[in-house]
Structures are given as C-alpha cells and as structure tokens.
C-alpha positions, 0 to 999 in steps of 0.5 A: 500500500502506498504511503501517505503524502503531505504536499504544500499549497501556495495560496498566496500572501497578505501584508500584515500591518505594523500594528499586529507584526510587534516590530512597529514594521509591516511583514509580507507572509506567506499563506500556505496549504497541505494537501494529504493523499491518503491511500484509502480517504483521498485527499484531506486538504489543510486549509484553503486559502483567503477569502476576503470582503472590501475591509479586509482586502484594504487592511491585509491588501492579499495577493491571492492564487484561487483553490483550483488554481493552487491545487492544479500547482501541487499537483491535485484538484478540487475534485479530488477532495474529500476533506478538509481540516481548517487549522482555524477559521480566520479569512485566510485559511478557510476563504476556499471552503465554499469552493467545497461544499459537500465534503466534510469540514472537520473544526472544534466546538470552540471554534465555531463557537467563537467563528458564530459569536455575535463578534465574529472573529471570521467572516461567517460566509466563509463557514456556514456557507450553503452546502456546508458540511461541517463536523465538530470535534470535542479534542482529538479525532482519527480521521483516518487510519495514520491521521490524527486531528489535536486540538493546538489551542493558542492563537485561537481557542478552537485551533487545531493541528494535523499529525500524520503517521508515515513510515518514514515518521511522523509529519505534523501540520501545525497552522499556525500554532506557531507564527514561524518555524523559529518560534516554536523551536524556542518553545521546544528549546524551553521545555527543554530547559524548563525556562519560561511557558509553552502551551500545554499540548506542546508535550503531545506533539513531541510524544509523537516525535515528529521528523517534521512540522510544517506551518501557515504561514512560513516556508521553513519547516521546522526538523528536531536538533 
C-alpha cells in the first residue's frame, strides 16, 4: 500500500500591518496549504486559502492564487477532495471552503463557537456557507487510519493541528500554532530547559516525535536538533 503524502499549497500572501507584526514594521507572509493523499480517504486538504470582503482586502491588501488554481500547482484538484481540516477559521485559511461544499469540514466546538459569536472573529460566509458540511470535534479525532486531528489551542481557542503517521515518521501540520518555524523551536528549546511557558499540548506533539512540522504561514519547516 502506498504511503501517505503531505504536499504544500501556495495560496498566496497578505501584508500584515505594523500594528499586529510587534516590530512597529509591516511583514509580507506567506499563506500556505497541505494537501494529504491518503491511500484509502483521498485527499484531506489543510486549509484553503483567503477569502476576503472590501475591509479586509484594504487592511491585509492579499495577493491571492484561487483553490483550483493552487491545487492544479501541487499537483491535485478540487475534485479530488474529500476533506478538509481548517487549522482555524480566520479569512485566510478557510476563504476556499465554499469552493467545497459537500465534503466534510472537520473544526472544534470552540471554534465555531467563537467563528458564530455575535463578534465574529471570521467572516461567517466563509463557514456556514450553503452546502456546508461541517463536523465538530470535542479534542482529538482519527480521521483516518495514520491521521490524527489535536486540538493546538493558542492563537485561537478552537485551533487545531494535523499529525500524520508515515513510515518514514511522523509529519505534523501545525497552522499556525506557531507564527514561524523559529518560534516554536524556542518553545521546544524551553521545555527543554524548563525556562519560561509553552502551551500545554506542546508535550503531545513531541510524544509523537515528529521528523517534521510544517506551518501557515512560513516556508521553513521546522526538523528536531
């Protein structure tokens, strides 16, 4: 049986502006995707790309490549999804999921919970979205053989993270967890010396002993010592 792939998608980049990057500067970041080829669930697409409204086009000014677009790129297509996991609900992670309506998105309940709120955090036509199939997970879910969804709460309440358990090791999709692949090796190199706090579920993604994870918005990926 074939193994499991894991392959970037490039959906593009926003300009975060100054007033969220803490440098008092602006930073141009990367918006990245994964597409995972299952031997027998098809294709489960992490994240789909930014969705947008007027006001967030003029405060994040995006440069976009549309789903079919980026997924011809990585070499798959929007017919072959059969799922989806949105590491969280911002714009520019699940701005693709009306493209997929029918297939099964899979979100924590606080998530959605804070995506719905009167003062949403999202744009809620990018969630409850005619033909929206969204399943609510209550903590971890296999959801398939080799394929483990763990909620990685942090930059929001309900984000989550994908491991996936190859033979060659374990890769762990991780969002944005973690801005960029520097930061999460100081909290790695925290816990290991005991020195300041990392989040809570840090010890479950180091238990599975990742040879790899990859994130949202950084093109590093992030390899232990």
């Amino acid at each position: 049986m074939n193994d499991i792939s894991v392959r970037r998608v490039n959906y593009g980049y926003f300009v975060r502006p100054a007033e969220e990057t803490g440098t008092g500067h602006p930073r141009v970041e990367p918006t990245l995707g994964y597409v995972v080829t299952h031997p027998t669930a098809g294709v489960i697409l992490v994240d789909t790309g930014m969705g947008g409204n007027p006001e967030v086009d003029a405060w994040y000014q995006p440069t976009r490549i549309p789903l079919a677009a980026a997924l011809k790129a990585a070499g798959s297509d929007v017919t072959e999804v059969t799922a989806v996991m949105n590491c969280h609900l911002h714009f520019d992670h699940c701005g693709g999921n009306p493209d997929l309506a029918g297939r099964p998105v899979y979100a924590q309940r606080p998530e959605l919970a804070l995506a719905r709120a009167a003062e949403s955090h999202t744009l809620p036509a990018l969630v409850d979205h005619p033909g929206a199939q969204i399943e609510e997970l209550d903590g971890e879910a296999e959801i398939a053989p080799g394929v483990l969804i763990i909620p990685t709460p942090g930059h929001t309440a309900g984000h989550q993270s994908l491991a996936v358990r190859r033979r060659d090791g374990t890769i762990i999709v991780a969002g944005q967890s973690h801005d960029n692949a520097t930061l999460f090796t100081s909290d790695v190199l925290g816990h290991q010396a005991a020195v300041g706090t990392q989040p809570a579920w840090l010890n479950r993604l180091l238990a599975l002993d990742p040879k790899q994870i990859y994130f949202a918005h950084d093109n590093a990926i992030w390899t232990p010592a």
